[in-house]
C-alpha positions as CSV (number, residue, x, y, z in Angstrom):
1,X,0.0,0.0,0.0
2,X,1.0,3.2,-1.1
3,X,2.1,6.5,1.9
4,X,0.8,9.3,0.8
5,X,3.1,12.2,1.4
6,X,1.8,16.0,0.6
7,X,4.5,18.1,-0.5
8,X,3.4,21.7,0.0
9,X,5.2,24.4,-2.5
10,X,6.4,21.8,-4.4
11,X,6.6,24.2,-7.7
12,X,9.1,26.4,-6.6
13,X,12.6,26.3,-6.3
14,X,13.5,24.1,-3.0
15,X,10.1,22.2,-3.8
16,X,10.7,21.2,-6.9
17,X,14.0,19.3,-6.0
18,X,12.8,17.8,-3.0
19,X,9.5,16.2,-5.3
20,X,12.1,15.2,-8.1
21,X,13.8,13.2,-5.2
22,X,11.1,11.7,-3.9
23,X,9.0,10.7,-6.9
24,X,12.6,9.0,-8.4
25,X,13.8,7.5,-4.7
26,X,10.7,6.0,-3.5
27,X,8.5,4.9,-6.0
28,X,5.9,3.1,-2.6
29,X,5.4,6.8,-2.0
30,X,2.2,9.0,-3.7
31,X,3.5,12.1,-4.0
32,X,1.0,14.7,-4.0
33,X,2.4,18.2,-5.0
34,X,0.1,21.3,-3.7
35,X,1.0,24.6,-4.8
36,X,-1.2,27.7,-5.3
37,X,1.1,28.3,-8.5
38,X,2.1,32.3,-7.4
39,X,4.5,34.2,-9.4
40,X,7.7,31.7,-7.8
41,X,5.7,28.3,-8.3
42,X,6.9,27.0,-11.9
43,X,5.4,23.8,-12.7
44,X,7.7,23.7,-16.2
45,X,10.2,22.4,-13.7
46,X,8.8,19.6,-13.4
47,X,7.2,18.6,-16.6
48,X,9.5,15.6,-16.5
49,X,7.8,14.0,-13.9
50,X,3.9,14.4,-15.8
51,X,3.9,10.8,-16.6
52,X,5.1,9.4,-13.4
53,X,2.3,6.8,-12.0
54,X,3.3,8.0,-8.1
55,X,2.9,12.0,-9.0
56,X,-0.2,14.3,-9.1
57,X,-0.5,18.1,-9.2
58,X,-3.3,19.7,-7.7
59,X,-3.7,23.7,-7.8
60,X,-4.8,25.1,-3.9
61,X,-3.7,28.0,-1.8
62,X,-3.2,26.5,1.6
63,X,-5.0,29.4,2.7
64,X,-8.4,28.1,1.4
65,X,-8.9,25.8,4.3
66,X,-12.0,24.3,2.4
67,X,-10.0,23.0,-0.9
68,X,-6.9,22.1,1.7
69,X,-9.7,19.8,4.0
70,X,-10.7,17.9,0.7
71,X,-7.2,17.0,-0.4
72,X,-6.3,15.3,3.0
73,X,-9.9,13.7,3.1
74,X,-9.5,12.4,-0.4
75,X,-6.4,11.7,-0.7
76,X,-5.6,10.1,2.7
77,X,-2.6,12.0,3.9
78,X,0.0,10.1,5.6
79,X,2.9,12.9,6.5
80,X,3.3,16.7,5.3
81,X,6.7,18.2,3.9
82,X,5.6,21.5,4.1
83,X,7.4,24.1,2.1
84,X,5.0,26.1,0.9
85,X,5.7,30.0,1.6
86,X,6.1,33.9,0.6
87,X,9.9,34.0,0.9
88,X,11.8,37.1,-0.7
89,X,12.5,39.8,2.6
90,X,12.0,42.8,-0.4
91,X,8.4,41.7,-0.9
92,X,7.8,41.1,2.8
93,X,8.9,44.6,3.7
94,X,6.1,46.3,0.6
95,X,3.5,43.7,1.7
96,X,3.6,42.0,5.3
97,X,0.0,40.8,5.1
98,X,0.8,38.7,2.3
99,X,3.3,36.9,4.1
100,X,1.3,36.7,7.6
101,X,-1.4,35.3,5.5
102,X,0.4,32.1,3.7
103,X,3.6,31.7,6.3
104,X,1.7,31.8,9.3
105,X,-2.5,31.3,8.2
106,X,-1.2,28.9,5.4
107,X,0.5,26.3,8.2
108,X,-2.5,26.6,10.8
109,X,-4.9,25.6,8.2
110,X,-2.4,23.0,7.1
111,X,-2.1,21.8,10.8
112,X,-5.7,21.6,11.2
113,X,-6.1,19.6,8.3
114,X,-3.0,17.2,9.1
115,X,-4.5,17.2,12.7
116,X,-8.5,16.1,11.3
117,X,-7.5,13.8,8.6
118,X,-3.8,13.0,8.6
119,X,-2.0,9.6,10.0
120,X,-0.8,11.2,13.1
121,X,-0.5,7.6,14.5
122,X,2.5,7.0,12.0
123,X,2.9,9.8,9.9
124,X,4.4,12.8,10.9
125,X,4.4,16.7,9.8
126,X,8.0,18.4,8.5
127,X,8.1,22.1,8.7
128,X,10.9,23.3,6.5
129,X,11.6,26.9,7.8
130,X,14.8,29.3,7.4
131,X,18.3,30.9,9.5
132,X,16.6,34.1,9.2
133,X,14.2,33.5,12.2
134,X,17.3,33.5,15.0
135,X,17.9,37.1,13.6
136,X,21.3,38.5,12.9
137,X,24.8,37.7,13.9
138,X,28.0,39.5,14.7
139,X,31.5,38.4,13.3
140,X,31.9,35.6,15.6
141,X,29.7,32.8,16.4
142,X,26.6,30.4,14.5
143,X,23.3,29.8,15.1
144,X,22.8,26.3,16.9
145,X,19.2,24.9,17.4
146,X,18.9,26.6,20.9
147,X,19.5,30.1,19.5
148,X,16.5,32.4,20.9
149,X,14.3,33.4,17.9
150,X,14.9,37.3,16.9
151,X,13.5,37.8,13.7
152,X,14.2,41.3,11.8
153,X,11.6,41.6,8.9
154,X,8.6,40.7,8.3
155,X,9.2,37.4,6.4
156,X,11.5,36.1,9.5
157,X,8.6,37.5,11.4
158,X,6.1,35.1,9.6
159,X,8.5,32.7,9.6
160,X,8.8,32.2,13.3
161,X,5.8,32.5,14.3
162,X,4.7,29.2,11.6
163,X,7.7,27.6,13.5
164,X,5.9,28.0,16.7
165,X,2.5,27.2,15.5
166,X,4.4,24.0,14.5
167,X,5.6,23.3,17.9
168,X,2.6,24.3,20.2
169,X,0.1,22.2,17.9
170,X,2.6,19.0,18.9
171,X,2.5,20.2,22.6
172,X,-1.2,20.9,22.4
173,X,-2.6,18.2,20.2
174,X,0.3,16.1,20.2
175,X,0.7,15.9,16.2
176,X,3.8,14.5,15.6
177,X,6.2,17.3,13.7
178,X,9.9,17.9,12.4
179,X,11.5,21.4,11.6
180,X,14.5,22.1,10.2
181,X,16.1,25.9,9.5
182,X,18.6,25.9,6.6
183,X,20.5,28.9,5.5
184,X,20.4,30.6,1.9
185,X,20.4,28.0,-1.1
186,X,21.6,27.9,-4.2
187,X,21.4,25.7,-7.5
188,X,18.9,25.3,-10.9
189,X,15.8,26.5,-11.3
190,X,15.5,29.7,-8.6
191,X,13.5,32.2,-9.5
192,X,15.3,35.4,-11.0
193,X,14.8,37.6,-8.1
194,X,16.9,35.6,-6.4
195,X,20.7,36.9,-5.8
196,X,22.5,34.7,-8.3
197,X,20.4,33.9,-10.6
198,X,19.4,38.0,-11.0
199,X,23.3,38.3,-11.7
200,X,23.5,35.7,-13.9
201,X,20.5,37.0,-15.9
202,X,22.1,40.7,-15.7
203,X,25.8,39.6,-16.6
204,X,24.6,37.9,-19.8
205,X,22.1,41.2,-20.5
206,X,25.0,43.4,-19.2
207,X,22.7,45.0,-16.8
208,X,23.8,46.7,-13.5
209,X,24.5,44.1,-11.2
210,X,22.5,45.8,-7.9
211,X,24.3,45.3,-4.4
212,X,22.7,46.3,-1.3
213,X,24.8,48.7,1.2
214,X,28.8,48.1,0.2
215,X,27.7,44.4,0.1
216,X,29.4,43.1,3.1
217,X,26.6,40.9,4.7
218,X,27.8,37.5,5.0
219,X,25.6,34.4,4.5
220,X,25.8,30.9,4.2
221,X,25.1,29.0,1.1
222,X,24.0,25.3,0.6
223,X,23.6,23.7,-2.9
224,X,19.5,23.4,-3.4
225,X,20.3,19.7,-4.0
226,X,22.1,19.1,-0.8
227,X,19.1,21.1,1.1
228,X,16.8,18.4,-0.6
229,X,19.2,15.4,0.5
230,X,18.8,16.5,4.1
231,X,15.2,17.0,3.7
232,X,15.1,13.1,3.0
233,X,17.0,12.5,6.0
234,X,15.4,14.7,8.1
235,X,12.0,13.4,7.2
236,X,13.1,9.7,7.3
237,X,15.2,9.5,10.5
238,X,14.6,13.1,12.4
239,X,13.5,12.2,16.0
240,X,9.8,13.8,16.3
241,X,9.9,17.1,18.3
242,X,13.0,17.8,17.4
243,X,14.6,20.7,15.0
244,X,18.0,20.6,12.7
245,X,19.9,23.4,11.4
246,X,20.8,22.5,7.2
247,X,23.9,24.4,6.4
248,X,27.0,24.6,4.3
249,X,29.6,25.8,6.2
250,X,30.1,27.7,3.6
251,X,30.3,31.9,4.2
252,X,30.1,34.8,1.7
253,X,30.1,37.9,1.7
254,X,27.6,39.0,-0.6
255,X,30.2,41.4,-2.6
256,X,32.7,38.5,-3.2
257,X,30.2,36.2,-3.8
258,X,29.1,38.6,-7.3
259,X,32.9,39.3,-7.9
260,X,33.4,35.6,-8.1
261,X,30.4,35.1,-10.0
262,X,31.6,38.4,-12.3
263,X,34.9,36.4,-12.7
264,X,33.5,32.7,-13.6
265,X,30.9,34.4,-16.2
266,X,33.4,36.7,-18.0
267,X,35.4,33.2,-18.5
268,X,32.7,31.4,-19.9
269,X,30.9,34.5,-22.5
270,X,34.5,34.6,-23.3
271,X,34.5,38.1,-22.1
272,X,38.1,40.2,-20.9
273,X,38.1,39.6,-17.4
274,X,36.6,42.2,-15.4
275,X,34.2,43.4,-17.7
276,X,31.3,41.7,-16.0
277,X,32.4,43.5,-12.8
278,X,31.8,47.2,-13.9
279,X,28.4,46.2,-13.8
280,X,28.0,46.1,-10.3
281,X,26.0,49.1,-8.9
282,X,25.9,49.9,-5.3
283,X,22.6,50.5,-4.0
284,X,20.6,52.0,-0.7
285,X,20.6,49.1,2.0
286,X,17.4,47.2,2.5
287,X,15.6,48.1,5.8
288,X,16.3,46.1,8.3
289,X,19.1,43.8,6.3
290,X,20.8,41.5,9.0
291,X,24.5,41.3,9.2
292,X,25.9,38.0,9.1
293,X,24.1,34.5,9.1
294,X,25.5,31.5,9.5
295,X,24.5,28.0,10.6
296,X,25.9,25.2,13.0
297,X,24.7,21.9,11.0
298,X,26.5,19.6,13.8
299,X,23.6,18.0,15.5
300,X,22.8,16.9,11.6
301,X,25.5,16.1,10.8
302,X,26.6,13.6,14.0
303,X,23.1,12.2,14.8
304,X,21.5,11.6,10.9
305,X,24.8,11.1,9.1
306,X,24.3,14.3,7.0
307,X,26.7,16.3,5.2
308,X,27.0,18.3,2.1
309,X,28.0,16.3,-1.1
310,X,29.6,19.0,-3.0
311,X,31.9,21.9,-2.5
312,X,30.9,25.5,-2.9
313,X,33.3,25.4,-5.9
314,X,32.0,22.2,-7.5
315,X,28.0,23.6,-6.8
316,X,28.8,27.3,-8.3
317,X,29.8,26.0,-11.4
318,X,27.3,23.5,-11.8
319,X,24.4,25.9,-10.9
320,X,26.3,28.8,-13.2
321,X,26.4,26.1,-16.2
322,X,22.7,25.3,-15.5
323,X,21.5,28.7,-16.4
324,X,24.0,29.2,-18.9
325,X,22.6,26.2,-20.8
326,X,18.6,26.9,-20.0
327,X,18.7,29.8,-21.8
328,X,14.7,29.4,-22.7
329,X,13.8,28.7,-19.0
330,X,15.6,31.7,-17.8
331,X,13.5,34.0,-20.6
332,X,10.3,32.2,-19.7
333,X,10.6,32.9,-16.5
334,X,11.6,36.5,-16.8
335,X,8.8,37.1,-19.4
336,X,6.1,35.3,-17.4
337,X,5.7,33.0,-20.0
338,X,6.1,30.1,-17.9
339,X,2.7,31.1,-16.2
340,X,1.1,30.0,-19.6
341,X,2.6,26.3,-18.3
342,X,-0.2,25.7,-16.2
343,X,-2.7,26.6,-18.6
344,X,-1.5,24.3,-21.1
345,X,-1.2,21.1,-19.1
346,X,-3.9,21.3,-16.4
347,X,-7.5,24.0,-17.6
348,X,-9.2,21.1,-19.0
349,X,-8.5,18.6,-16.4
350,X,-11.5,18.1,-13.7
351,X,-10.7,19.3,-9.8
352,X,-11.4,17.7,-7.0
């Protein structure tokens, strides 16, 4: 007999690796991929997977409780990976409703719903959350899974308080849940907005190449890939209860990070090296931007075995070589024609 696992956000750029993984690696497993398909959620990223017997798509905001209730009633929901959620701090700062609305509204109703109809006998809810809700560091130090929550915007804000929604419905109701926090990600298929990928998209345009302040914040970066690996872990052998930090060990500040990227594009557009690096335009800081993050992954890494597969080195040029060679996706995307996706393969299909 089949599990069915829910995999919430499962069209955007973390999601979409993480059902690729578990659609190909466990084939006993009904993936069912909910995502309310808003301008991140790209289901061209996973056309490969339309004919796969243990995949299905279904369209639903997780803040419609009423369409949210129906999937786990007809679909028998075993365990949630949820990753649905508003993410980019810019947006978060011009809209905070949005993000109160799906980060922290979203997960209740999803709770609820896991808490009504889900195995909670066997199965178990994994809320994938972020670094950003322990708040900023100094020079020294790393966030650990005891770090005190101090969130700085309004998307760490929302953040948290999911995370704790998460936690008081397993003291409360005694649903058995997982978190993890991982730090900034990097690989194929992010949406353009996104640090790298926007310089990657500017360099090849020759565009200014916009950095925030004199770009010395610092963050950690894990390969989208590795984040998924750990997610399997996590969700396989994480005690219940418990949270893990997912990081890299792997530091940048953001200013050498686009220098380096400035350096490994001019060599591949066959460019005169430092061309690509007169692009870059300093610009006014965003409110509120936290300093330094950057996470301790030991309790991960010594009690689940889990460790990153590939170098920063080894993952930059990979992911750099991805876009490079997807030229189409990368216009889609930027156009909005990959909207259009959607359309195509699911208006005439019957809902639920």
């Amino acid at each position: 007999m089949k599990k069915n696992i829910l995999i919430t956000g499962g069209a955007g750029f973390i999601g979409s690796h993480v059902v690729r993984r578990f659609v190909n690696k466990y084939p006993d497993y009904q993936i069912i991929n909910l995502d309310a398909l808003t301008y991140a959620g790209n289901l061209a990223n996973l056309a490969d997977l339309e004919s796969c017997q243990n995949y299905e798509f279904h369209k639903v905001d997780i803040t419609n409780a009423t369409e949210v209730e129906k999937i786990f009633q007809s679909k028998k929901i075993d365990s949630v990976i949820h990753l649905a959620a508003e993410s980019h701090v810019d947006r978060s700062i011009s809209n905070p409703l949005e993000f109160v609305m799906t980060n922290v509204v979203g997960t209740v109703i999803l709770l609820n719903a896991f808490k009504a109809f889900g195995n909670i006998e066997s199965g178990r809810f994994y809320h994938v959350s972020t670094d950003e809700v322990y708040g900023t560091l100094g020079d020294e130090g790393k966030f650990t899974e005891t770090t005190p929550y101090s969130p700085n915007s309004p998307y760490s804000a929302s953040k948290a308080s999911s995370d704790h929604f998460v936690r008081a419905y397993g003291e409360t109701y005694h649903l058995p849940f997982v978190i993890s926090n991982c730090s900034n990600n990097y690989g194929s298929h992010q949406f353009p907005e996104k640090l790298i990928p926007l310089m990657i998209h500017n360099i090849k345009n020759n565009k200014p190449l916009p950095v925030y302040g004199k770009g010395e914040n610092v963050r950690d970066w894990l390969w989208v890939n590795d984040h998924a690996a750990a997610i399997d872990v996590v969700f396989h052998h994480g005690k219940l209860s418990e949270t893990y930090n997912i990081g890299g060990n792997n530091e940048w500040k953001n200013i050498d990070l686009v220098k380096k990227l400035c350096e490994i594009m001019d060599r591949k557009l066959g460019r005169t090296k430092g061309d690509s690096e007169k692009l870059i335009t300093y610009v006014t800081d965003r409110a509120g931007h936290d300093f330094r993050y950057a996470i301790d992954a030991s309790k991960l890494e010594t009690e689940l075995g889990w460790t990153p597969s590939v170098n920063f080195d080894q993952g930059f040029e990979r992911t750099i070589d991805w876009y490079l060679e997807n030229e189409e996706w990368l216009t889609n995307v930027t156009s909005g024609n990959y909207q259009l996706y959607y359309q195509k393969m699911y208006e005439n299909r019957e809902t639920l």
